[in-house]
N, C-alpha and C positions, 0 to 999 in steps of 0.2 A: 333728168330734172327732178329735183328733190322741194317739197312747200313744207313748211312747220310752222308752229308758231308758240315761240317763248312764253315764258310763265306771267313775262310783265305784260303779254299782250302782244308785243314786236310780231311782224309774219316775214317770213326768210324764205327766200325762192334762191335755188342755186343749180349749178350743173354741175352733176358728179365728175364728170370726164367723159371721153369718148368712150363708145359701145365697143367689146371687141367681138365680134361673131365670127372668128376664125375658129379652126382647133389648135388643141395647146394651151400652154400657160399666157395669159395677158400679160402683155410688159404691163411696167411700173404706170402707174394714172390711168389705166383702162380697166374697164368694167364689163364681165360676163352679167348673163340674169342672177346668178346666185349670186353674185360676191356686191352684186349692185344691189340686193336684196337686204346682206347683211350690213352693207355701210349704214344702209337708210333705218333699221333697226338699231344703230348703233347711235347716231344721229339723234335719234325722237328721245333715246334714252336719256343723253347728255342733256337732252332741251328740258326734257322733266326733272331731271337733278340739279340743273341751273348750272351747270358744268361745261357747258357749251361757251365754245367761245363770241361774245358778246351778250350770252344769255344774263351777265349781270350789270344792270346799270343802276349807277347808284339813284337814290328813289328821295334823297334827300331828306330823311327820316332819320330819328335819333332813337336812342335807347327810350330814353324819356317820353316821346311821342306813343313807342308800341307800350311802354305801361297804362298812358293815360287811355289810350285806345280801345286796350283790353279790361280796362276796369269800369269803362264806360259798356263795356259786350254783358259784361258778367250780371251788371246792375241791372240797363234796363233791358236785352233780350234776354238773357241766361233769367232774371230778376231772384236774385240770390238774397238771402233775408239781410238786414242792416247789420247783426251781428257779425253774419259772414264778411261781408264788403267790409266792415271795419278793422275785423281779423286781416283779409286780403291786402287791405291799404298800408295798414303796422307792417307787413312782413316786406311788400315791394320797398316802402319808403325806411326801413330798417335796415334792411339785408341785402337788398338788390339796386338799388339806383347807388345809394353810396360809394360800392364794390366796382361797377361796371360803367356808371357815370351817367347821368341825366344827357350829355349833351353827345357822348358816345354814337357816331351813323350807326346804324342795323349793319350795315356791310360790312364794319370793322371787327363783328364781336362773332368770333369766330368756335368750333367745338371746342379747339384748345381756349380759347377765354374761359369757357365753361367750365372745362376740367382743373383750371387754374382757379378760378373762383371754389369749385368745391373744396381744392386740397388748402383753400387759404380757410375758408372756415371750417375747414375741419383742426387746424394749425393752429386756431386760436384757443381754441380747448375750453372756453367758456358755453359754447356751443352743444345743443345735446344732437345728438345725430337723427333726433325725430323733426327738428325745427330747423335740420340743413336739407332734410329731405324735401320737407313742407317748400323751403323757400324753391328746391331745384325743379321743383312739379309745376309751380307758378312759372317760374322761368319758362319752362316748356310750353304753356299756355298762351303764355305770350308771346312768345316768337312764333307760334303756333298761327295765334290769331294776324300777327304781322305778315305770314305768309299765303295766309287766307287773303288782306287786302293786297296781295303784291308788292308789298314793301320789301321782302325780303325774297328770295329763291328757294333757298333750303330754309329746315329749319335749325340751328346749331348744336341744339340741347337733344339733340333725335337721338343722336349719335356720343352722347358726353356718357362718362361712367356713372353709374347709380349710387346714391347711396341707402346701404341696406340697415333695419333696423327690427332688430331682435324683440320679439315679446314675451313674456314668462308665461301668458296666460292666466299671472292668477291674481285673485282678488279678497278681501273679504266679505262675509256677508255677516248682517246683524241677525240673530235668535229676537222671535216675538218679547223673549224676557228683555234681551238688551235693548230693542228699540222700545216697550212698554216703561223703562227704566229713564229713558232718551224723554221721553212723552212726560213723563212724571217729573222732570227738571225743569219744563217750562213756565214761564210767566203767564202764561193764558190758556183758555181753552182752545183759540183759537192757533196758537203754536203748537198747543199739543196735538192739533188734529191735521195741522200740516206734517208734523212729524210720522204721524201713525200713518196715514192717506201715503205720503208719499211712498214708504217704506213698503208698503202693503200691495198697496195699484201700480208701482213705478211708473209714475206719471213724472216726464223732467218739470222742473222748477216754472218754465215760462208756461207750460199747460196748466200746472196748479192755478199761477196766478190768474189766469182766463179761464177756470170752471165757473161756471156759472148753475145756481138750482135745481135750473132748469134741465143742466145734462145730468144729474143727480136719478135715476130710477131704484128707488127704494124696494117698489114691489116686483122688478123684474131680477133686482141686486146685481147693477148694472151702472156703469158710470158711460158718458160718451165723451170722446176728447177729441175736440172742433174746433182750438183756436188755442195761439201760442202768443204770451205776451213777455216780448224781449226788448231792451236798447227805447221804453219809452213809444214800442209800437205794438199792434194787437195784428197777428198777422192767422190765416191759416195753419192749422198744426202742421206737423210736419210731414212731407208729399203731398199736403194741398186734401187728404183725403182724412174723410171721419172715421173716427175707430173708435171700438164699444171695448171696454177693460171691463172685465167681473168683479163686482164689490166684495170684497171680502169680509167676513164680517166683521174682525175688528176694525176694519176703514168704515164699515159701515155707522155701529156704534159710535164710533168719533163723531162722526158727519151728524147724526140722529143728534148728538149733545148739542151740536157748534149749530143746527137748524135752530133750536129752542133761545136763538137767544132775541131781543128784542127787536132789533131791525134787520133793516137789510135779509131777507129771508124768502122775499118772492122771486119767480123761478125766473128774471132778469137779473138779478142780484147778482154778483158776484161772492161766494162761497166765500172766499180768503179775501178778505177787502181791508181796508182801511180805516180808520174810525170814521170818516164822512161816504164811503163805504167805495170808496177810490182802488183805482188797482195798487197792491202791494208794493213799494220799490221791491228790488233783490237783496238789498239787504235785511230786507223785513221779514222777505220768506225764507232763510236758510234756518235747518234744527236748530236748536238749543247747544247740541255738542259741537256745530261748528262756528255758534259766536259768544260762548263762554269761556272762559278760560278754567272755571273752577264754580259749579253749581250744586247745591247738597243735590244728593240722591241721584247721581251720571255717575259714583264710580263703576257700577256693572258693565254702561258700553265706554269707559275708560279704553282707549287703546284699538277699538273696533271704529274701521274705515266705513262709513254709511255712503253707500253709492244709491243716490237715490234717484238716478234715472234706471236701475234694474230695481228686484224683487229682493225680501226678504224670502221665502220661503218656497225655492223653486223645484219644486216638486214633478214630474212629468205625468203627464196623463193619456191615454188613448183620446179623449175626447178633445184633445186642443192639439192643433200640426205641431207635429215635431219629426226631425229625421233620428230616425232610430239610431241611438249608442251617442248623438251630440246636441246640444240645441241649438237651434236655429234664432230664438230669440225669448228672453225673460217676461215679455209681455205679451206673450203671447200662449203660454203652453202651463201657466200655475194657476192656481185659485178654482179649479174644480172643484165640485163638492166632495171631492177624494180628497185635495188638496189643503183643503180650509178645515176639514177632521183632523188632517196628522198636524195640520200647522196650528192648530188650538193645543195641543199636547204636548208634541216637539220639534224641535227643526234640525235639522245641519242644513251643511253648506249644499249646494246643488251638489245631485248624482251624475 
C-alpha cells in the first residue's frame, strides 16, 4: 500500500500489487521489499514534479490571473519601492501578457511556450537582450509564485533557455576639473551644488532630493543618507538602512555656500528644495550637462558620461572595505583623507 499527496493538496492511497516472498525473479505486477521500495520513490518523485498521473488538474487560473497575483506579492509582502512596481508593471503589460495572452490557463503555457516566447523577441531585433532577459526573470517569478499558491504544478520557465548578456565593464568617470566645469555652467547655486555633492558623495538623484541639514555634519565631514525620494514618495533609502558617506571637501564647500542662503536652512529643511522650499521634481535635479543642450563654459566635460550614482575620484584606501585587486563598491571605499589630498590635485579613472 502506497499514501501520497499531490501538489494541489489531492491524498492518493493505492496498492502496488501483491507481495512476492518467494526466491527468484517476481513475475510481472509483484513486488519484492526492494523493488516495492523503489516504485514508491519513484512515485513521490512524479508527485513533486506534477508528472504523476492525475497530479495535474486544471485549477482554473489564467496567465492573466498569476501576473495580477504576483504583482500583488511584490507590492504589498515583497513591498518593493513605487519605482520598481512601475518598472515591473511596464515590462508584464508590454512584453508578457501581450505575447502569452491575459486569458491563456497556467496549464496551457508550457517550457516550450517559454522557449517560443524568448526566440520571438529575440526575432524581433528591436529588442536589446538586457530587457528580454529582465522580461524572462519576471516570468519565472511569476509562475514561481503561481506554483507557490498551487495553481500550477511545475514551474515552466525553471526549465526554459536563458538569455545571457554580456558587459564590458566600462564606464566613464568625470576629473574634479570637468565636474568643477559641469558646476560653473549652472543657473544657480543651488544646481551647482547638486552637481559638485552628487559627483563627489555618489549619493543617487532620489537621496539628494531627501537630504535634509540636518543629515549634513559639517564638523565630523560627514553626510548621512536616510531617505530616498522617488515617483512623488519619500521612502527609506535604500535596504531600509542608514549610511554615513564622508564629506569631501569640495561637496563640502558647495553645501557651506548653498547653507548661506536665506531660507529654508534649518536642520528640517530640505538641502535641495524648491523655491517654497518643496522637494525637487526629477527634472529639477539632474546636472546642467544632462538638461542643456549647449551652456557657455561645459565644453571641458563635453563628451564625459557623469554617472552620478558612483564617485568622481575613486581612489582605494586601507581605511575604508575593499577586496583587494577589485571594488566592491564606489561608496564606499574613496574620500579618505588620502583620497581627498590626491583628489584636490588630480584624478584618473578608478585603479
Amino acid at each position: 500500500m502506497v499514501k501520497y499527496r499531490l501538489p494541489d493538496g489531492q491524498q492518493v492511497q493505492k496498492l502496488l500489487g501483491p507481495a512476492w516472498m518467494e526466491r527468484g525473479r517476481p513475475p510481472d505486477g509483484h513486488y519484492t521489499r526492494k523493488t516495492a521500495e523503489a516504485e514508491l520513490r519513484r512515485l513521490l518523485t512524479d508527485a513533486e514534479r506534477g508528472t504523476l498521473a492525475g497530479a495535474s488538474r486544471a485549477s482554473g487560473r489564467t496567465f492573466g490571473d498569476a501576473c495580477a497575483e504576483w504583482l500583488r506579492y511584490v507590492e504589498h509582502e515583497k513591498q518593493r519601492a513605487p519605482s520598481t512596481l512601475r518598472d515591473y508593471r511596464n515590462t508584464v503589460n508590454a512584453y508578457l501578457k501581450p505575447r502569452l495572452g491575459a486569458d491563456t490557463p497556467l496549464e496551457a503555457i508550457t517550457t516550450e511556450s517559454v522557449d517560443a516566447l524568448r526566440e520571438e523577441m529575440l526575432d524581433e531585433g528591436h529588442l536589446s537582450r538586457r530587457t528580454i532577459q529582465k522580461a524572462l526573470v519576471l516570468l519565472y517569478g511569476i509562475f514561481k509564485r503561481a506554483k507557490r499558491r498551487k495553481w500550477i504544478a511545475t514551474n515552466p520557465a525553471e526549465d526554459a533557455e536563458r538569455v545571457t548578456v554580456q558587459r564590458s565593464g566600462d564606464f566613464n568617470v568625470l576629473s574634479p576639473v570637468e565636474v568643477d566645469a559641469t558646476a560653473r555652467a549652472a543657473g544657480s547655486d543651488q544646481e551647482a551644488a547638486i552637481t559638485t555633492v552628487a559627483a563627489f558623495a555618489g549619493l543617487r538623484m532620489g537621496e539628494m532630493r531627501a537630504l535634509r541639514w540636518g543629515d549634513v555634519d559639517f564638523a565630523r565631514q560627514t553626510m548621512f543618507v536616510r531617505w530616498n525620494y522617488t515617483a512623488g514618495e519619500r521612502r527609506r533609502a535604500k535596504s531600509g538602512k542608514v549610511r554615513s558617506v564622508p564629506l569631501i571637501d569640495q561637496a563640502a564647500r558647495a553645501l557651506d555656500r548653498l547653507s548661506r542662503r536665506e531660507h529654508f536652512t534649518g536642520p528640517d529643511d530640505l538641502v535641495f528644495c524648491s523655491e517654497t522650499g518643496a522637494f525637487l521634481r526629477a527634472e529639477q535635479s539632474g546636472p546642467p550637462s544632462t538638461r542643456r543642450s549647449s551652456t557657455p563654459g561645459s565644453a571641458t566635460a563635453a563628451g564625459a558620461t557623469m554617472r552620478l550614482s558612483s564617485t568622481t575620484c575613486a581612489i582605494p584606501s586601507e581605511r575604508w572595505p575593499y577586496r583587494r585587486g577589485r571594488f566592491t563598491t564606489f561608496r564606499a571605499i574613496w574620500a579618505t583623507p588620502i583620497s581627498r589630498r590626491q583628489c584636490s590635485t588630480s584624478t584618473t579613472s578608478p585603479r
